[in-house]
NUNURO-364634 format. One record per residue (C-alpha): x, y, z; residue in three letters. Coordinates in steps of 0.5 Angstrom, whole numbers, padded with zeros to 4 digits, always signed. Layout:
<recs>
XYZALA/...
</recs>
This chain:
<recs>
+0104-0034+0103UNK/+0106-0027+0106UNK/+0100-0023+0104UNK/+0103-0016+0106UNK/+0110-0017+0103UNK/+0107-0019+0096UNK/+0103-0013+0097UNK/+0108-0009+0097UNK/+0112-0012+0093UNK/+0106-0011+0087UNK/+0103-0005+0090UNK/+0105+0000+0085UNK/+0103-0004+0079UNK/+0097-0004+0082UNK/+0097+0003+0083UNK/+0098+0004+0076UNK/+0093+0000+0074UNK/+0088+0003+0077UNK/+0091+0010+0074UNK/+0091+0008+0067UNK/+0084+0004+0068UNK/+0081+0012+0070UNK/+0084+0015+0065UNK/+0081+0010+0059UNK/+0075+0011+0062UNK/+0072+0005+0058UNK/+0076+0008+0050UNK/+0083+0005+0052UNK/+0085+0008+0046UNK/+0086+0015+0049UNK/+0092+0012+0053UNK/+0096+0012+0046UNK/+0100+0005+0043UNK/+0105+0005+0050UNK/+0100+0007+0054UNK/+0094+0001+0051UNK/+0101-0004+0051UNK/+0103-0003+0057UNK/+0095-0004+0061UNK/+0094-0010+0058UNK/+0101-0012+0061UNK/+0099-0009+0067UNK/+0092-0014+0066UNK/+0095-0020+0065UNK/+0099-0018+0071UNK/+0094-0017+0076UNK/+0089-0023+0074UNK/+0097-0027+0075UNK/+0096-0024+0082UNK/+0089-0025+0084UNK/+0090-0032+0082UNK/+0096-0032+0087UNK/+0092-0030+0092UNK/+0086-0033+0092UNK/+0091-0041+0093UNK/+0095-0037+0098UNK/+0091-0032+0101UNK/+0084-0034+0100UNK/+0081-0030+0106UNK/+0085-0024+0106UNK/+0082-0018+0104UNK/+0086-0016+0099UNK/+0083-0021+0095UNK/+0077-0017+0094UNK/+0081-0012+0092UNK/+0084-0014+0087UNK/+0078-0018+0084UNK/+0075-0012+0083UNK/+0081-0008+0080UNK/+0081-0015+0075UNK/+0075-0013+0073UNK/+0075-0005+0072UNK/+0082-0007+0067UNK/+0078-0012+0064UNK/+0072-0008+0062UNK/+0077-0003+0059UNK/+0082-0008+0056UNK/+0076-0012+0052UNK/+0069-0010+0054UNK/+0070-0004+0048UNK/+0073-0009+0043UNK/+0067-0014+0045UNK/+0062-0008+0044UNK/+0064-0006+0037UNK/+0065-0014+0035UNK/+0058-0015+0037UNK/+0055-0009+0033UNK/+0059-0011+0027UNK/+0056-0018+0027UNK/+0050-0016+0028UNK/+0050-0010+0022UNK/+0053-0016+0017UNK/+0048-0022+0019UNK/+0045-0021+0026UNK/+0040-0017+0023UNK/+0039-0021+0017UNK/+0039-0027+0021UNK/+0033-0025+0025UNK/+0029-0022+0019UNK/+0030-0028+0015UNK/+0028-0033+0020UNK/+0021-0030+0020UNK/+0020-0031+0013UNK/+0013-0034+0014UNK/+0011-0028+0018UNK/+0014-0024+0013UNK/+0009-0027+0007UNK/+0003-0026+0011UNK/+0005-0019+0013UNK/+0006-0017+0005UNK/+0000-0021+0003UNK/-0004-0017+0009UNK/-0001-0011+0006UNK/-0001-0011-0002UNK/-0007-0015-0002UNK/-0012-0010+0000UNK/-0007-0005-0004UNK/-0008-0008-0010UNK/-0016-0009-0009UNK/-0017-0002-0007UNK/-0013+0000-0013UNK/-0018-0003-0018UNK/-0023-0001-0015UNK/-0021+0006-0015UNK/-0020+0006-0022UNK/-0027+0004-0023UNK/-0030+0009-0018UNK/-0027+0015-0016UNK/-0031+0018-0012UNK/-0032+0011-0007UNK/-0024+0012-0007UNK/-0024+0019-0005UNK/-0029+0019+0000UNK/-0024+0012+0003UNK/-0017+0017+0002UNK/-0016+0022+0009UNK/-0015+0029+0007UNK/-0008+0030+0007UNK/-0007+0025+0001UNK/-0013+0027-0003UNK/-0010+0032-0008UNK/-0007+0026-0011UNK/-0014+0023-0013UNK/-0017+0030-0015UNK/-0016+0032-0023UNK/-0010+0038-0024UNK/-0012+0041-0031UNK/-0008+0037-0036UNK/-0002+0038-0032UNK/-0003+0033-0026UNK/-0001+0036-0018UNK/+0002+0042-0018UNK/+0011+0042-0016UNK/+0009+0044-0009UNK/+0003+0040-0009UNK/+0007+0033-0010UNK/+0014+0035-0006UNK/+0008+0036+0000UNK/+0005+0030-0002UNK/+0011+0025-0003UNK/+0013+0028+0004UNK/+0007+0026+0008UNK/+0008+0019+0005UNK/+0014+0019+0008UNK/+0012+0021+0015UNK/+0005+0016+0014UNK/+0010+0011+0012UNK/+0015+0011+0018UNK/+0009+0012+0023UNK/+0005+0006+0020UNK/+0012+0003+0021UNK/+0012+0003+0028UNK/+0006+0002+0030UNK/+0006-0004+0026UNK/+0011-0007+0030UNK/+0007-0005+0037UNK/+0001-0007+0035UNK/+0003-0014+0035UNK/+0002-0014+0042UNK/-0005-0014+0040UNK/-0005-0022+0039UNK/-0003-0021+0032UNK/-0010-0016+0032UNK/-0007-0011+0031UNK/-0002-0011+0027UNK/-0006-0014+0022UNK/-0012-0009+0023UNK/-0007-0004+0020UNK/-0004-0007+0015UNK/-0011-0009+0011UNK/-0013-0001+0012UNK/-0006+0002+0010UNK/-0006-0003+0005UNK/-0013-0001+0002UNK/-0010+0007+0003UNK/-0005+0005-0001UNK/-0008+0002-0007UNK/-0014+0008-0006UNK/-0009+0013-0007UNK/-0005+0010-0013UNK/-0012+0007-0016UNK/-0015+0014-0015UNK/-0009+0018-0018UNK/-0008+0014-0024UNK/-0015+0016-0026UNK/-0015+0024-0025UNK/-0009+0023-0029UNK/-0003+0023-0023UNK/-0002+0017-0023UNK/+0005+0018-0028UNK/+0006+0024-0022UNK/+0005+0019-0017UNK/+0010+0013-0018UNK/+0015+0019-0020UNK/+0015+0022-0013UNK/+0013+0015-0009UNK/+0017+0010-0012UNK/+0025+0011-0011UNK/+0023+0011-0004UNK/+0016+0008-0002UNK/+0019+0001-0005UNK/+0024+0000+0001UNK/+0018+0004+0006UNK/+0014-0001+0005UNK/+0019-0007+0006UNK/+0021-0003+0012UNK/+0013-0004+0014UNK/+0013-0011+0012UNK/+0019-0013+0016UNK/+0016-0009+0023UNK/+0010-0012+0022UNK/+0013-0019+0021UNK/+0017-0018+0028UNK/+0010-0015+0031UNK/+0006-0021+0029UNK/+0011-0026+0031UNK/+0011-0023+0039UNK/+0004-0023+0038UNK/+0004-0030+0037UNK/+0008-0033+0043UNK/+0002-0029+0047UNK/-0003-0035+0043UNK/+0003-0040+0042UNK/+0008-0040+0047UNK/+0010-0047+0047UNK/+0014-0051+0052UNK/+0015-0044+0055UNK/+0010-0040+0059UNK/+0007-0033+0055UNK/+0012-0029+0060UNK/+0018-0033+0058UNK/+0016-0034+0051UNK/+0015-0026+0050UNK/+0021-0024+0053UNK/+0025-0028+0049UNK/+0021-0026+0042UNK/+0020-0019+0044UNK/+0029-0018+0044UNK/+0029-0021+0037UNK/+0023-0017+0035UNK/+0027-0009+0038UNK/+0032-0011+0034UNK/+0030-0013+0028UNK/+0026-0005+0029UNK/+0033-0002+0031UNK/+0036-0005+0025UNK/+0030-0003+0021UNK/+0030+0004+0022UNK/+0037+0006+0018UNK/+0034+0004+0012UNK/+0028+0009+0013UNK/+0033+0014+0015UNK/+0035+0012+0008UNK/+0029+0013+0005UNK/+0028+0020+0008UNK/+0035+0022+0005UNK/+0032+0019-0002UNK/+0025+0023-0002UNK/+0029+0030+0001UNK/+0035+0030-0004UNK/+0033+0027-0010UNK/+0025+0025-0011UNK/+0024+0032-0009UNK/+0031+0034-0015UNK/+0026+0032-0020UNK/+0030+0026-0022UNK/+0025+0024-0027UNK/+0020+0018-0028UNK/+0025+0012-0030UNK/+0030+0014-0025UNK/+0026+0014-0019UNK/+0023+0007-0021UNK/+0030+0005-0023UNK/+0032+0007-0016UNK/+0027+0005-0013UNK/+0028-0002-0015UNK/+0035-0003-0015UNK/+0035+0000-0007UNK/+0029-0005-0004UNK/+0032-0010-0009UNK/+0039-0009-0005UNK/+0035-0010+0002UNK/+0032-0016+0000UNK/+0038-0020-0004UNK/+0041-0018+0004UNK/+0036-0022+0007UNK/+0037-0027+0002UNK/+0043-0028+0003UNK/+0046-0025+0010UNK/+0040-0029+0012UNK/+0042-0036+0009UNK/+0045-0039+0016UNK/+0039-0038+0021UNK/+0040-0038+0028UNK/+0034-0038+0031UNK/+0029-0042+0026UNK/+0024-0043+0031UNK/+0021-0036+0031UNK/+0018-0036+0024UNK/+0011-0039+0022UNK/
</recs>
């Protein structure tokens, strides 16, 4: 093989390939239909070169040369499409796929949150003033009797958004705190837990309680499946520091820890869209049955997702 005739035969379209790869910079669809049809000529191409030169010419440099060209144009003619791809999958079943497969975490976390929550809601019912003393004092108006009316507009607005901004936070610390060998994240499920049931037990006996489901539970269902869903993927990395398995603890949380940061990522839309129900339509007054209907059909749709988006479990290993 003449290397230095088939450079120059091949040269140009070399040149051009190199050109077009810069001016995609990574988005082939700046090149327009001609320009995107005429780099994956001009790929194909080049790749039939490389091929050519390494049986020909393998120690020639311009080997390396164009090894490194093929790889620029074939991040620009796939790597994007590949990206996108991968987004979708995860967003349609990734997502629910790793939820679903810690299903067994996914029980011990809803039990170590609404157990306690149902405990300290009986309780508040039948002593009060044991409950106000247990709820912090951001919270404490709702378990404090209003007249006859109940909290105040400006007091539910206010309160609704501080269980919102409560709920995010426990959220994510419900996830970090699995590191504490499931200590953590369960600690503060159980106490969260109890506030909760305080807080509803404590509203519905100083006569908020119709006040309370109005300005919670359109968005705090889907909240709490939020908590429940982090709190399962903090609990499941915790685990692999007790129970590795065949691996070693670093190996094995790793391995656990990728899934547990994307099941947090493809969380957090969900408490985006929690934010987006309190914002415009709790505080819009949209009225007692509405918000419960809402509040249902939303963290039903979640549910029914995982259900189903997360029939075919790709890594069943990682539940309890």
């Amino acid at each position: 093989m003449k290397v230095d005739r088939f450079a120059e035969e091949r040269g140009a379209d070399w040149a051009e390939l190199d050109r077009l790869v810069g001016q995609a910079g990574g988005r082939p669809e700046r090149l327009g239909p001609a320009g995107v049809l005429r780099l994956g000529a001009l790929y194909r191409a080049a790749a039939a070169d490389l091929a050519l030169a390494r049986r020909g010419a393998p120690g020639d440099p311009v080997v390396p040369r164009l090894e490194s060209l093929v790889a620029r144009a074939r991040q620009a003619v796939y790597a994007d499409e590949g990206r996108r791809s991968s987004i979708r999958r995860f967003v349609a079943t990734g997502y629910w796929q790793l939820v679903a497969a810690r299903r067994g975490w996914l029980a011990i976390a809803a039990l170590l949150l609404l157990g306690p929550a149902a405990l300290a809601g009986v309780w508040a019912t039948s002593d009060p003033a044991a409950a106000l003393g247990l709820v912090p004092g951001e919270f404490a108006g709702a378990v404090e009797p209003v007249g006859d009316t109940g909290m105040t507009a400006s007091e539910t607005a206010s309160f609704s958004g501080q269980v919102l901004t409560n709920n995010i936070q426990v959220t994510f610390l419900a996830f970090a705190s699995g590191l504490l060998v499931c200590l953590g994240s369960a600690a503060l499920l159980v106490y969260n837990g109890a506030i909760l049931g305080a807080v509803a037990g404590g509203s519905i006996e100083a006569g908020n309680g119709v006040a309370f489901v109005e300005f919670v539970f359109a968005h705090g269902v889907i909240e709490l499946s939020c908590i429940v869903v982090a709190a399962a993927a903090g609990l499941g990395m915790g685990w692999r520091l007790v129970s590795p398995g065949p691996r070693t603890r670093r190996a094995a949380l790793v391995a656990e820890a990728r899934e547990a940061v994307a099941i947090v990522l493809g969380t957090a839309p969900w408490l985006v869209l929690a934010g987006l129900i309190e914002g415009f339509v709790t505080r819009s007054g949209f009225g007692l049955v509405p918000g419960i209907v809402l509040g249902l059909l939303v963290g039903g749709a979640f549910w029914a997702l995982v259900a189903v988006r997360g029939r075919a479990t790709a890594a069943p290993a990682s539940s309890t």
